[in-house]
N, C-alpha and C positions, 0 to 999 in steps of 0.2 A: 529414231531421230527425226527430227523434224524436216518437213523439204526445204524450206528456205527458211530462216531466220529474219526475225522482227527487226524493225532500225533497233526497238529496247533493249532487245535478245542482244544485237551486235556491239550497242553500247556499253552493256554491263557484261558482255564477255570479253570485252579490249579492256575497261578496268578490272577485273579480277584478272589479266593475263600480264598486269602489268606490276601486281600487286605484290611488295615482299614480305612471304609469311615471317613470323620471325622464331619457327623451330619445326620439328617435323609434324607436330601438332597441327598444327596451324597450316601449313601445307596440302597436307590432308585436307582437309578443311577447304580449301581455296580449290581443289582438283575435284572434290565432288560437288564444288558449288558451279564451279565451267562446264560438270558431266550434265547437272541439274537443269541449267540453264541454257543447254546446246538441247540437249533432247523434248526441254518441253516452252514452247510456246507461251502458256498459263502457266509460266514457272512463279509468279509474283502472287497466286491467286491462291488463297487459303482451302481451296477444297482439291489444291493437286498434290497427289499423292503419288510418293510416300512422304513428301512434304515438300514444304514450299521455302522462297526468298523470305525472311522478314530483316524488320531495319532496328538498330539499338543505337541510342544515345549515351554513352558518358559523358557527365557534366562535372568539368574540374573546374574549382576556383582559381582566378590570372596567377595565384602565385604555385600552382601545382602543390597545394598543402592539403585540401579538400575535397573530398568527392560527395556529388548529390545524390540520393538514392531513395528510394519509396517504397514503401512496405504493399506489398501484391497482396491485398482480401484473398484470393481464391487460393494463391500459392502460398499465403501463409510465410513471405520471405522478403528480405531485401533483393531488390533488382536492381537493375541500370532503368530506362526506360525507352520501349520502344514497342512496335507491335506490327502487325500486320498491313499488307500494302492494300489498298482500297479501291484503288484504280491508278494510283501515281504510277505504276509502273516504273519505278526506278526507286532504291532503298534510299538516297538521297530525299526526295521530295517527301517520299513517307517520314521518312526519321523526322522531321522538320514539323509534321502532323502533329506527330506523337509526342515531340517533346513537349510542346504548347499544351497537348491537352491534357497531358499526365500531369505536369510539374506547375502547371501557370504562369511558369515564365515567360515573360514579352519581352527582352534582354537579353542577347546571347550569339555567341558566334562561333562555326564553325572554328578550328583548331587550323589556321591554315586555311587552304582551299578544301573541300566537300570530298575528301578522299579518305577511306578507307581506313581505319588504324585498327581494328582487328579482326577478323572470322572466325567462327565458331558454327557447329553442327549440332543440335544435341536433341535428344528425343523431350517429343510431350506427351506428361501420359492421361488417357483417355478420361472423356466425362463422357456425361449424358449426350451431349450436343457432338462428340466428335470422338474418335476412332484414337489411337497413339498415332504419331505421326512425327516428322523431324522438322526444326525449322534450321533451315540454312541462313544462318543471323550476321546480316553485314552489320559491323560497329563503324559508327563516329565518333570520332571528338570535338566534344563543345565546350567553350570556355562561356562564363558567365559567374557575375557579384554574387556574392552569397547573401547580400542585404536585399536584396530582392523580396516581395514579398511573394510566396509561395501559394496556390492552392491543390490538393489534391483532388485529383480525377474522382468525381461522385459514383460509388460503386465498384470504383478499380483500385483503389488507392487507399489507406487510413490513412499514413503517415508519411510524410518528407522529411529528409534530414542530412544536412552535411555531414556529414563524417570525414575524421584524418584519414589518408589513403589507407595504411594497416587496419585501422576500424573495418573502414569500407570493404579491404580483405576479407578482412573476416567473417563481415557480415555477409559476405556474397559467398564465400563458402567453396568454391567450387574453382577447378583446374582452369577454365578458361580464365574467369575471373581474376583470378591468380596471377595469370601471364598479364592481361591488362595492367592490374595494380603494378605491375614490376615496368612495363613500359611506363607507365605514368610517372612512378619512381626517377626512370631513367628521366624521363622530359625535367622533371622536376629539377634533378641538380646540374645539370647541364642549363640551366637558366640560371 
C-alpha cells in the first residue's frame, strides 16, 4: 500500500466509496476498484499492473430509446466508448477525452452530474505491444441527439451507430453490458 495517498487517489476513492453497485456483481467490482486504487499511486496509468482505472462512455438518446455504439477495428466488436487515462488522472476528464475523439461528437452531456452509473473489471487479452492485463472501467452516462453528425476515430473505429437499447444488448454481448442495458431500460420508463 502506498504511504500516503494522492489528492486523485482520495478523490476517486471518496466517489467509489460512495458509489451504489447495483448487484453483487457490480460490487465486486467497486471493492477491487478501492483495493486498486488505495495500493497504487499510478493506478490511472496504463503500464500498472495487473491493471489499471480506465473511463467508458454510454451515449443514450434524450428519450432513453437509443444507444451510440462503434464497431473496435482491433476487437472486431461493438463497444461503449472510452479508453485509457492520459494524464487526467480522474476517469471523469478522461471519459470526456475519449468521447470526442472516438464518436465526433461536440454535443453532449453528462446524465446528471459526472457521477458514476456503472463498474466493471474485466481482462484484456494480450498483443504484441502489451501483456493481458485488467481494466478497472469506470462508466458514465451521456445523453446526446442522435442527428448529430458523427465521425469515427481514424484507425480505432470503422463504424457508429445508434441502436434500440435491446440491439445495443446484443450487440455488446456481454454480462456487464447487460446490466447497463437493464439500468438504461429502468431510466427509460421512469421518464
Amino acid at each position: 500500500m502506498s504511504a500516503s495517498l494522492t489528492p486523485e487517489q482520495q478523490l476517486l476513492l471518496a466517489e467509489l466509496k460512495l458509489y451504489k453497485a447495483a448487484d453483487v456483481t457490480e460490487e465486486r467490482h467497486r471493492m477491487d476498484m478501492v483495493a486498486l486504487v488505495t495500493d497504487h499511486q499510478d493506478w490511472w496509468h496504463r503500464a500498472t499492473l495487473p491493471g489499471h482505472i480506465t473511463a467508458s462512455a454510454f451515449v443514450v438518446s434524450p428519450d432513453f430509446k437509443q444507444l451510440l455504439l462503434h464497431f473496435h477495428r482491433k476487437l472486431c466488436r461493438w463497444l461503449q466508448f472510452g479508453g485509457h487515462d492520459d494524464g487526467e488522472q480522474h476517469p471523469a476528464k478522461a471519459v470526456l477525452r475519449e468521447l470526442v475523439e472516438e464518436s465526433g461528437l461536440q454535443q453532449f452531456d453528462f446524465f446528471g452530474a459526472p457521477t458514476f452509473f456503472d463498474l466493471d473489471v474485466h481482462a484484456i487479452p494480450p498483443s504484441k505491444q502489451q501483456v493481458q492485463h485488467l481494466h478497472f472501467d469506470v462508466r458514465y452516462l451521456f445523453v446526446a441527439d442522435p442527428l448529430q453528425v458523427l465521425k469515427p476515430a481514424t484507425g480505432e473505429s470503422d463504424l457508429l451507430r445508434w441502436m434500440s437499447i435491446a440491439e445495443a444488448s446484443e450487440a455488446l454481448g456481454e454480462e456487464a453490458a447487460q446490466r447497463v442495458c437493464h439500468k438504461l431500460l429502468e431510466l427509460g420508463a421512469a421518464r
